[in-house]
MIVOMI-548486 format. One record per atom (N, C-alpha, C, O): residue in three letters; x, y, z. Coordinates in steps of 0.001 Angstrom, whole numbers, plus 500000, padded with zeros to 6 digits. Layout:
BEGIN
AlaXYZ/...
***
This chain:
BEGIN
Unk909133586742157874/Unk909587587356159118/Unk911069587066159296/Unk911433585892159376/Unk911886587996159357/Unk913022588285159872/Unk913817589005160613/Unk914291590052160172/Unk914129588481162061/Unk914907589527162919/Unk916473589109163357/Unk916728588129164056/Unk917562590116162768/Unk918608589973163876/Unk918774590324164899/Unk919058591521164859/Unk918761589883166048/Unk918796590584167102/Unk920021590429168101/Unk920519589305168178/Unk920685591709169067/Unk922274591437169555/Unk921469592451170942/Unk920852593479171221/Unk922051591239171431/Unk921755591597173054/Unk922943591585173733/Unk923539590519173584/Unk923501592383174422/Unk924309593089175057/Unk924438593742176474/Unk923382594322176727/Unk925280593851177416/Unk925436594024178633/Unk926629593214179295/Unk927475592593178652/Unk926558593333180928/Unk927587592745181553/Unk926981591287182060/Unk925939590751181681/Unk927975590790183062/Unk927604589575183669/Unk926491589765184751/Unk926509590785185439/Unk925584588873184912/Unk924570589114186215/Unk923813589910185765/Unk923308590339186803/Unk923231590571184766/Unk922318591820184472/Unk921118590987183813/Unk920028591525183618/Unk921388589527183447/Unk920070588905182912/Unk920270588833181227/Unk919092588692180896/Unk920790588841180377/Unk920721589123179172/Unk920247587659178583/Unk919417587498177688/Unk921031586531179355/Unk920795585410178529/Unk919237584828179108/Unk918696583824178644/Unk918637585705180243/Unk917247585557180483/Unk916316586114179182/Unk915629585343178512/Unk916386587378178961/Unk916323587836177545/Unk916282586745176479/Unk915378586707175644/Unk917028586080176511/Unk917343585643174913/Unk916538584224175440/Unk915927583788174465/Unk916335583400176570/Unk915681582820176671/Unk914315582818176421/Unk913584581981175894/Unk914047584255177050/Unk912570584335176661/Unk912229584293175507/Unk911718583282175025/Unk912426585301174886/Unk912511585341173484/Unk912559584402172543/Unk911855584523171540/Unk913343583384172701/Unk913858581532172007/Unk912640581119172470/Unk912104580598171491/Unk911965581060173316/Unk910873580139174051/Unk909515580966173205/Unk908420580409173135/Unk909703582024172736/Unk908276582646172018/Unk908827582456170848/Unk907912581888170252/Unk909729582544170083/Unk909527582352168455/Unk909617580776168287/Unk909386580482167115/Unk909876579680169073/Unk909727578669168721/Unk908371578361168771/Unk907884577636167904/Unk907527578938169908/Unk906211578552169962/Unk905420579430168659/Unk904259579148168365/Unk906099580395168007/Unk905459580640166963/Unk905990580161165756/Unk905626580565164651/Unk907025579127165993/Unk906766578416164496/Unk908284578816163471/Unk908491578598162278/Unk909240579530164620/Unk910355580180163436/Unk911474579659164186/Unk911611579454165393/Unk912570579418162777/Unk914013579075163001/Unk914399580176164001/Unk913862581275164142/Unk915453579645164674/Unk915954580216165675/Unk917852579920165725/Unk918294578817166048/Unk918219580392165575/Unk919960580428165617/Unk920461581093166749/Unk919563581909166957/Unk921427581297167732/Unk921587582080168726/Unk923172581512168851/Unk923432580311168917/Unk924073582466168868/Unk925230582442169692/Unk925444583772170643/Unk925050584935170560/Unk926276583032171608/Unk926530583500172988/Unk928004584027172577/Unk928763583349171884/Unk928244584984172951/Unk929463585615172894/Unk930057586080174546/Unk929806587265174761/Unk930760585402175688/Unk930702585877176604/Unk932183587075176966/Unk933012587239176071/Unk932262587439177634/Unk933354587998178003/Unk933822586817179675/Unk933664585656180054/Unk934382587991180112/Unk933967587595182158/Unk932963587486182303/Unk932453588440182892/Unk932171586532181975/Unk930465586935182014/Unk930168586645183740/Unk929000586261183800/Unk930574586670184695/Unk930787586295185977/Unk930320587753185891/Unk930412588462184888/Unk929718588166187286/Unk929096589478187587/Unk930206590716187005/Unk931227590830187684/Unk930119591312186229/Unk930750592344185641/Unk931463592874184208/Unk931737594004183805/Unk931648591423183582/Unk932331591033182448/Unk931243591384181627/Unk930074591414182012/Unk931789591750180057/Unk930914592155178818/Unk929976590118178620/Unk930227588929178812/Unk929006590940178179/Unk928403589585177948/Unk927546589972176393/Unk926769590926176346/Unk927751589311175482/Unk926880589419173983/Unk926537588430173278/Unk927413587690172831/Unk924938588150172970/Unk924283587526172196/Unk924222587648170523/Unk924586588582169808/Unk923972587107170372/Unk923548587342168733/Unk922113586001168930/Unk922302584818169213/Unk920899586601168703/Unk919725586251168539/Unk918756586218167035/Unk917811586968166789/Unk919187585356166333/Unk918634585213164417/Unk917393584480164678/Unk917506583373165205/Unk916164584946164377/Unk914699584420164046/Unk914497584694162841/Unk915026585617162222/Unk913450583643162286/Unk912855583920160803/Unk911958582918160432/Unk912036581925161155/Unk911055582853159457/Unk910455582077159022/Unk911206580934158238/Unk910712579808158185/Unk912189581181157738/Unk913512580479156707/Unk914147580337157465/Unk914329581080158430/Unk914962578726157071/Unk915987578138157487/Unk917254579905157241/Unk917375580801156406/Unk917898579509158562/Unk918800580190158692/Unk920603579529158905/Unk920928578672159727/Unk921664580322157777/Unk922499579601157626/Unk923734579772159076/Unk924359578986159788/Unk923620581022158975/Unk924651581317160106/Unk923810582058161610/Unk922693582552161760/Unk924968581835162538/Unk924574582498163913/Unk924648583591163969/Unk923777584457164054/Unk926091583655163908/Unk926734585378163901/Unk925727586498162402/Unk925517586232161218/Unk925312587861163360/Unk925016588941162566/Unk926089589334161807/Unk927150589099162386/Unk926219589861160694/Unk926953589968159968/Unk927338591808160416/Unk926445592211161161/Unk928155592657160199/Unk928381594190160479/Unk927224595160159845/Unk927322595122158619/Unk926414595812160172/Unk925752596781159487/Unk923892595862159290/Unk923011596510158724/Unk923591594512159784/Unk922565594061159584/Unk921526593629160685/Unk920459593073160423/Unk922093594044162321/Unk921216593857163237/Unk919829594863162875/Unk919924595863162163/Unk918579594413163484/Unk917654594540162639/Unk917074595619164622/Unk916269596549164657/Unk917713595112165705/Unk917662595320167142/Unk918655595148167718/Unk919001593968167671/Unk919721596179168606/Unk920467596027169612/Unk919331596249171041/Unk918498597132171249/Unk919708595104171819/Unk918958595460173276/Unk919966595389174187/Unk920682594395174306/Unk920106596747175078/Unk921035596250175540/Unk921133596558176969/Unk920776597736176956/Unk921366596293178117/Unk920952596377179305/Unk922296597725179850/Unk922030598420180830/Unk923417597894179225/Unk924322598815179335/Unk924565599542178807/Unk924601599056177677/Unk924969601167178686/Unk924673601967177680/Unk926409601780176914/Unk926722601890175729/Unk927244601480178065/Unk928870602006176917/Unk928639600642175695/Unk929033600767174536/Unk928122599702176075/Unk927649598247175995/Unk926562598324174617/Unk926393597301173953/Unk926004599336174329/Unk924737599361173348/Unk926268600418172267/Unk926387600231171055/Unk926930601116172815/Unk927835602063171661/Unk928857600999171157/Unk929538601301170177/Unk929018599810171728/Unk930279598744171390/Unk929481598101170245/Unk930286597428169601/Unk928451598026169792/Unk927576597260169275/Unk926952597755167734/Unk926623597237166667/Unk927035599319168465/Unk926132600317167201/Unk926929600000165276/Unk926315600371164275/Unk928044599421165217/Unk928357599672164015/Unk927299597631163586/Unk927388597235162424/Unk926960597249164023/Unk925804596095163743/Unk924742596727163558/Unk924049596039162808/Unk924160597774163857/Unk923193598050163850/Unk922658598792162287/Unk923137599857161899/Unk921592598018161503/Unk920753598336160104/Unk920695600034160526/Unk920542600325161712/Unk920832601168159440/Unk920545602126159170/Unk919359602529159868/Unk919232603645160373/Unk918144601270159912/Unk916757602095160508/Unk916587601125161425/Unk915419600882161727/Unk917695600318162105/Unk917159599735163022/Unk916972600214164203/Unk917092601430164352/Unk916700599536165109/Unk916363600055166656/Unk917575599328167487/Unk918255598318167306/Unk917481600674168808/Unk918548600234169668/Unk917467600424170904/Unk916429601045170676/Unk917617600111171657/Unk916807599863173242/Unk917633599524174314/Unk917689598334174628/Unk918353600433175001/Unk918619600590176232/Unk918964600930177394/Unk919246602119177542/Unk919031600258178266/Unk919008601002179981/Unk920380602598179231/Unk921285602758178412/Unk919345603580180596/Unk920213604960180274/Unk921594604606181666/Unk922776604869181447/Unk921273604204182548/Unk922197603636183728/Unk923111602961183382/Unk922832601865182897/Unk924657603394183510/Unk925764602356183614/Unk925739601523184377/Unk924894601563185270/Unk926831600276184279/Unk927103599710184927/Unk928526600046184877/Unk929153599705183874/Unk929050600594185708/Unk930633601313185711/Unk931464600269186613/Unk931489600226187843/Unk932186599380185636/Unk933118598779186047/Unk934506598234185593/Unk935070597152185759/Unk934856599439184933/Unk936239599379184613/Unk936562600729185458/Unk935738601055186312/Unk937842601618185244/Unk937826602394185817/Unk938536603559184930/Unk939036604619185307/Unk938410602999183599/Unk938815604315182674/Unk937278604890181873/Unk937235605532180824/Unk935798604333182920/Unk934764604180182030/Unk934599605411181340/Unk935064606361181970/Unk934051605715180176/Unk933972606806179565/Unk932548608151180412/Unk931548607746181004/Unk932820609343180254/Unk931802610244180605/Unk930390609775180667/Unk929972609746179509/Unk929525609419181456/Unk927832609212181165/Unk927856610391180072/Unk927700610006178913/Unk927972611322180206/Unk927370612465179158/Unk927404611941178093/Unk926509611420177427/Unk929125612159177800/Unk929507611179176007/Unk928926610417176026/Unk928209610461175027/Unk928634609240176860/Unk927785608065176210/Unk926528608330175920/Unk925965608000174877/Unk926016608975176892/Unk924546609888176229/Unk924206610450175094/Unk923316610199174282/Unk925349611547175163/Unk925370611819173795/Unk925346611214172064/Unk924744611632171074/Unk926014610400172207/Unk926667609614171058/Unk925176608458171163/Unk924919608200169987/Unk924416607900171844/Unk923238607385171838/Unk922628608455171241/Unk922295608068170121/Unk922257609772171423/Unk921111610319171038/Unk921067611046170026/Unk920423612077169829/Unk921880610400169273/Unk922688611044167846/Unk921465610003167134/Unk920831610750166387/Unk920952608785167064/Unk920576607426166942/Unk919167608091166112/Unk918706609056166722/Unk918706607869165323/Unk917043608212164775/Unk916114607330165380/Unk915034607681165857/Unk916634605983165345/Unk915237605289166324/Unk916083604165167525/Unk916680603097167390/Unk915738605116168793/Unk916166604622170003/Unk914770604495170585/Unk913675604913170208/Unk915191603744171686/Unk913941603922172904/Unk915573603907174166/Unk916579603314173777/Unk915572604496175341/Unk916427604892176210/Unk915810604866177635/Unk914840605625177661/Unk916012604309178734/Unk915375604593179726/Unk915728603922180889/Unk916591603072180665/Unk915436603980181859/Unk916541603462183145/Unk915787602248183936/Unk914999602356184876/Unk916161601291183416/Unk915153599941183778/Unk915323599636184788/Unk914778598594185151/Unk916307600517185907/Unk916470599858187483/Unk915156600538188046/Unk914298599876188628/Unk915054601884187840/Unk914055602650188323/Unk912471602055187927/Unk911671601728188804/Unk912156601974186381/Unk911077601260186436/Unk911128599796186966/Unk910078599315187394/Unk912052599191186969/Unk911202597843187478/Unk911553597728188802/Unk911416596564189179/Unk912198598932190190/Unk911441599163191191/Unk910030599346191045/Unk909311598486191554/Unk909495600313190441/Unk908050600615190756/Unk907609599609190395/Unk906587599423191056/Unk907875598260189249/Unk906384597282189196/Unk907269596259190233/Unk906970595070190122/Unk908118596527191036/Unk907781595749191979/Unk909425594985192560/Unk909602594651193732/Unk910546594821191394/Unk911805594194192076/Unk912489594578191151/Unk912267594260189983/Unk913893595690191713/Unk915124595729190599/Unk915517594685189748/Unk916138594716188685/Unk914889593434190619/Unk915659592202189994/Unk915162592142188277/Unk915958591900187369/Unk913832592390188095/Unk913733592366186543/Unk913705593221185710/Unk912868593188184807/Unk914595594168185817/Unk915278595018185601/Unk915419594473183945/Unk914840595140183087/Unk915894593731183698/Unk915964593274182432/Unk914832593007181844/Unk914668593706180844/Unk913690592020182138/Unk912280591787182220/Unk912014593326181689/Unk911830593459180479/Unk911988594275182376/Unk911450595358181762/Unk912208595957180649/Unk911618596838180024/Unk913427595641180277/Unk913963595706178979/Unk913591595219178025/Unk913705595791176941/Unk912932593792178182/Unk912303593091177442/Unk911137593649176839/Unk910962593495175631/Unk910664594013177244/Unk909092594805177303/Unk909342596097176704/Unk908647596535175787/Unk910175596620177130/Unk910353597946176191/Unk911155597387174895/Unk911933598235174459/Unk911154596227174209/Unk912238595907173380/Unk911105594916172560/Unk911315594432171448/Unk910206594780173140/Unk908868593652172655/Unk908174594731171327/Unk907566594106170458/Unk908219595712171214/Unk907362596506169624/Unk908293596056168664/Unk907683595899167607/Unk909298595821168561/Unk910597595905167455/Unk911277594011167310/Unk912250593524166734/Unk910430593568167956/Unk911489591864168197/Unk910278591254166608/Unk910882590613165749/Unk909111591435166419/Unk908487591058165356/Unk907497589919165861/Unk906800589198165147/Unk907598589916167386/Unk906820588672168109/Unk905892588991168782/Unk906300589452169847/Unk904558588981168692/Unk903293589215169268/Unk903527589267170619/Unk903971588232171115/Unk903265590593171638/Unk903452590716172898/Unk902876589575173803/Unk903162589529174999/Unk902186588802173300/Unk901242587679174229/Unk901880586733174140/Unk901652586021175118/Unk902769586189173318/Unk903742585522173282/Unk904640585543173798/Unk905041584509174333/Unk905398586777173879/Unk906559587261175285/Unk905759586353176171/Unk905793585127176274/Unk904912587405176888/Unk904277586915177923/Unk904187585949178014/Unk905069585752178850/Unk903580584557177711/Unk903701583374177259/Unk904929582813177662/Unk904995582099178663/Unk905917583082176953/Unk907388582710176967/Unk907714582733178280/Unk908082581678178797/Unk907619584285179285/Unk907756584356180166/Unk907117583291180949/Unk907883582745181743/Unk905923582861180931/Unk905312582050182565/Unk905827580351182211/Unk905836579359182939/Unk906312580578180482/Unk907496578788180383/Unk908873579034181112/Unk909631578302181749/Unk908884580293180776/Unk910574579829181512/Unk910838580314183016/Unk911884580063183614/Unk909848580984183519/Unk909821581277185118/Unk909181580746185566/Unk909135580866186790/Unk908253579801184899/Unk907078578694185934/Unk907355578344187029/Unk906714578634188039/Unk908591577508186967/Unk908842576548187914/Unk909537577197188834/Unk910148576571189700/Unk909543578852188765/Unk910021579852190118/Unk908624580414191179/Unk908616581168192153/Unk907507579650190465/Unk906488579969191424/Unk905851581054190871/Unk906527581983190427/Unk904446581078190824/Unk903439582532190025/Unk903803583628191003/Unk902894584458190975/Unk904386583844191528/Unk905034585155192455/Unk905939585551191146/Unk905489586357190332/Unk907179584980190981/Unk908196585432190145/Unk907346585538188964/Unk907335586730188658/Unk906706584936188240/Unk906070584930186972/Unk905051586450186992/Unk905033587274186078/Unk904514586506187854/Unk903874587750188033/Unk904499589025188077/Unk904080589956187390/Unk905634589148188966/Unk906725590485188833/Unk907172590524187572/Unk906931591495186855/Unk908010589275187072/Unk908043589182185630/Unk906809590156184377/Unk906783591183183699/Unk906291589435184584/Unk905303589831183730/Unk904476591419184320/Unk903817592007183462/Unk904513591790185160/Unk904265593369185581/Unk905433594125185044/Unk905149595206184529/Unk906900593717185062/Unk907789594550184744/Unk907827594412183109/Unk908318595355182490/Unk907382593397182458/Unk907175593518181179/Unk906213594635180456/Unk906551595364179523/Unk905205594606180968/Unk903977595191180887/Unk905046596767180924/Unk905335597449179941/Unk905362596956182019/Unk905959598352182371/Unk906794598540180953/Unk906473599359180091/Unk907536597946180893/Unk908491598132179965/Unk907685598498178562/Unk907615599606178031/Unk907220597512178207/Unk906521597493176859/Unk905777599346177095/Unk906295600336176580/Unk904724599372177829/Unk904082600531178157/Unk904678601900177666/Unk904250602723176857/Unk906059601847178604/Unk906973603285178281/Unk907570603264177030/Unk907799604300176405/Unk907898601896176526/Unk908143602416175012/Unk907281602603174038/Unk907601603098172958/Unk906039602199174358/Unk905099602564173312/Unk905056604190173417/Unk905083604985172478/Unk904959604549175205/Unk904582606134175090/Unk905935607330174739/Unk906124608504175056/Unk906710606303173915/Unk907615607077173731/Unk908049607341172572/Unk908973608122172348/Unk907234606526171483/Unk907250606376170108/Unk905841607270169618/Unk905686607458168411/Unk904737607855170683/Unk904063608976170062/Unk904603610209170160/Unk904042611172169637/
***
């Protein structure tokens, strides 16, 4: 088992919640784990980027190398196109269709649309809107996760899992929205890969 994975977005959007979860399920399944943090302004608005390496084998370096992410997840769309030349030929990209517009030369939503859907295997979708319906914008990311859980190489029960270690101690309220907006997430990308 081997995944590179580059998680991507701004400050405050949750990403390094992401990569927490995630660290907290492949350790409980038994695999090296490497992770560097790449921040920008990571303060509410600033670029914020992970690099996330799992595997069964000792792993030498942090950093993905150009052309070998195996998964971009990324909670911003100009944010998932800054990223795409990491991304393996058949890998997967996963993320929010919603900007976060905060520069002020930001490029067209369209173009960025566009130039995403050029991609052979995306999943795309607007994680503010679904994770209102299971219940709080706030996990908004949580449901990124979930739509990003078929392609990470880690048994969905394990997410889950991961999730009620690292939100426990926020009370089974948070662990529960958590884990509903996962569910959501995971859900729409499955029904989007038939």
């Amino acid at each position: 088992m081997k995944a590179d994975i580059i998680l991507s977005g701004v400050g405050g959007q949750g990403i390094l919640s992401i990569a927490a979860v995630i660290g907290e399920a492949a350790l409980k399944e038994g695999l090296y784990m490497k992770q560097a943090e790449v921040h920008g302004m990571s303060q509410r608005g600033g670029d914020v980027q992970s690099n996330l390496r799992l595997s069964d084998q000792p792993i030498a370096s942090d950093l993905i190398p150009l052309g070998q992410a195996d998964l971009i997840i990324s909670l911003e769309p100009m944010e998932a196109l800054r990223y795409l030349p990491y991304l393996k030929k058949d890998g997967w990209l996963v993320t929010n269709s919603q900007p976060f517009i905060n520069i002020p030369n930001y490029p067209e939503v369209e173009k960025v649309n566009e130039e995403l859907g050029k991609l052979p295997h995306k999943v795309v979708l607007d994680v503010e809107a679904i994770a209102k319906e299971a219940g709080s914008v706030r996990a908004a990311n949580i449901v990124m996760l979930g739509a990003a859980a078929p392609f990470i190489g880690i048994e969905y029960d394990k997410i889950a899992d991961g999730i009620r270690r690292i939100f426990g101690r926020k009370g089974e309220e948070i662990v529960e929205m958590n884990l509903k907006a996962l569910k959501a997430g995971y859900d729409l990308a499955q029904s989007m890969q038939k």
